[in-house]
N, C-alpha and C positions, 0 to 999 in steps of 0.2 A: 502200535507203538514202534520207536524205532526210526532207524533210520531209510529216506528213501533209497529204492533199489537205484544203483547207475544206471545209465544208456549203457548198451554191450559196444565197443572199441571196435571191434573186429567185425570185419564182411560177415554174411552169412554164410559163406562155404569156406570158413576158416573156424579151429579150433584150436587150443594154446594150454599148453601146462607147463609150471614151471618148479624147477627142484631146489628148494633152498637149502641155505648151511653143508654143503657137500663139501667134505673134508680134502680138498686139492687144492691146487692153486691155481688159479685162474689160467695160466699160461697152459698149464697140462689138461681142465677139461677144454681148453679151445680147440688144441690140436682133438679131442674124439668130436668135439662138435664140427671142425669143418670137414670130418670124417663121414657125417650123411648130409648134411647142407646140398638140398638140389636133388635127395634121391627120394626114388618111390619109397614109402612106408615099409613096404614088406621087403626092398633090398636094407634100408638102414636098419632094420630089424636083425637082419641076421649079418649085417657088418658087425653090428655091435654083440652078437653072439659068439663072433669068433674075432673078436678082437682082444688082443695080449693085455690090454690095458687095465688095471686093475678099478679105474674108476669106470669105465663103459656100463658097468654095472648098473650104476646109478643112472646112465645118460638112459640108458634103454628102459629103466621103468617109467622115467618121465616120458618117453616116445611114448608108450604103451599105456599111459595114461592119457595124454595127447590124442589117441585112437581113439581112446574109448570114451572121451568127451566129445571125440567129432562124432564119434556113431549113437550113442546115448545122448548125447543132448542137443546135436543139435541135426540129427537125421542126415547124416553124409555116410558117403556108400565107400567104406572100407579098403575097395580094390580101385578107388579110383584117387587115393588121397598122395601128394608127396610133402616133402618136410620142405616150409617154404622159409624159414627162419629155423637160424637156430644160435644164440648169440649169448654170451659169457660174460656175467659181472663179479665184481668182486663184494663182498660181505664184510664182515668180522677181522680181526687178527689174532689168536690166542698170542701175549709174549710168554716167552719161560727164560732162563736166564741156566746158565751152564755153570759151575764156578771152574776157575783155571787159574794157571799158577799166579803165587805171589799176592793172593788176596782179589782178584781181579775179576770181573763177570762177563760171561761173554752173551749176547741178546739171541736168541732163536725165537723166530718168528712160524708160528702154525697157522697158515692163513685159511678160509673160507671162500668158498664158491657160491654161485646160482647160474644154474642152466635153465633159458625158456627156451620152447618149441614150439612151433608154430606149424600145425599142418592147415595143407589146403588142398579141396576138392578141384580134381581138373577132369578135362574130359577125355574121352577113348585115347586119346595118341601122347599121351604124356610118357 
C-alpha cells in the first residue's frame, strides 16, 4: 500500500541532508554556507566548530548528518568526501507588529530558513 518509492536524484557517490525552518534569515545562513562550499568534510566540520556565528550550529548538524547518510546509506568512505553543494532558501515569515506612538504599528518580520548539503565522494587528491 502506498505510495511508490522515487528514482534517487543524486549520483551514487553523493549524499544530501537538508535543515529546515532554521530560525535566521537567509542572508545570514548564506554567509556560514559559503563558509564550507568546496571544502573537505572534516575541514567544514571544524570551520563550523569554531565559528562565532550563532546559527553554525544548526549548519553543522545538518553536515553531520549529510556524513552519516553518505556513510550509512549509501556506503561512501568518510575521509574521502567534500561538501559539493551547499545553498540557501527561504521558508516562512513569522509577522509581529510593535505598537508605536500615536496609535500606529510598526511590522517586524521573523523570517525562516533551509539549508541543503550536499556531499560528494572524490578520489585521493582532493
Amino acid at each position: 500500500m502506498g505510495k511508490a518509492s522515487l528514482k534517487r536524484q543524486l549520483p551514487d557517490s553523493e549524499a544530501k541532508a537538508v535543515g529546515r525552518n532554521i530560525r535566521t534569515s537567509p542572508q545570514k545562513l548564506n554567509l556560514v554556507a559559503q563558509l564550507i562550499r568546496g571544502k573537505k568534510a572534516e575541514q567544514a566540520l571544524n570551520d563550523l566548530t569554531f565559528s562565532n556565528r550563532r546559527i553554525s550550529n544548526d549548519v553543522k548538524k545538518v553536515l553531520q548528518s549529510a556524513i552519516a547518510n553518505a556513510e550509512n546509506n549509501h556506503n561512501l568512505d568518510v575521509d574521502n568526501l567534500i561538501v559539493a553543494e551547499a545553498y540557501v532558501g527561504k521558508t516562512m515569515v513569522m509577522k509581529r507588529f510593535r505598537a508605536r506612538a500615536k496609535g500606529r504599528a510598526a511590522r517586524i518580520l521573523k523570517p525562516f530558513s533551509q539549508v541543503t548539503i550536499v556531499v560528494r565522494e572524490v578520489g585521493e587528491k582532493a
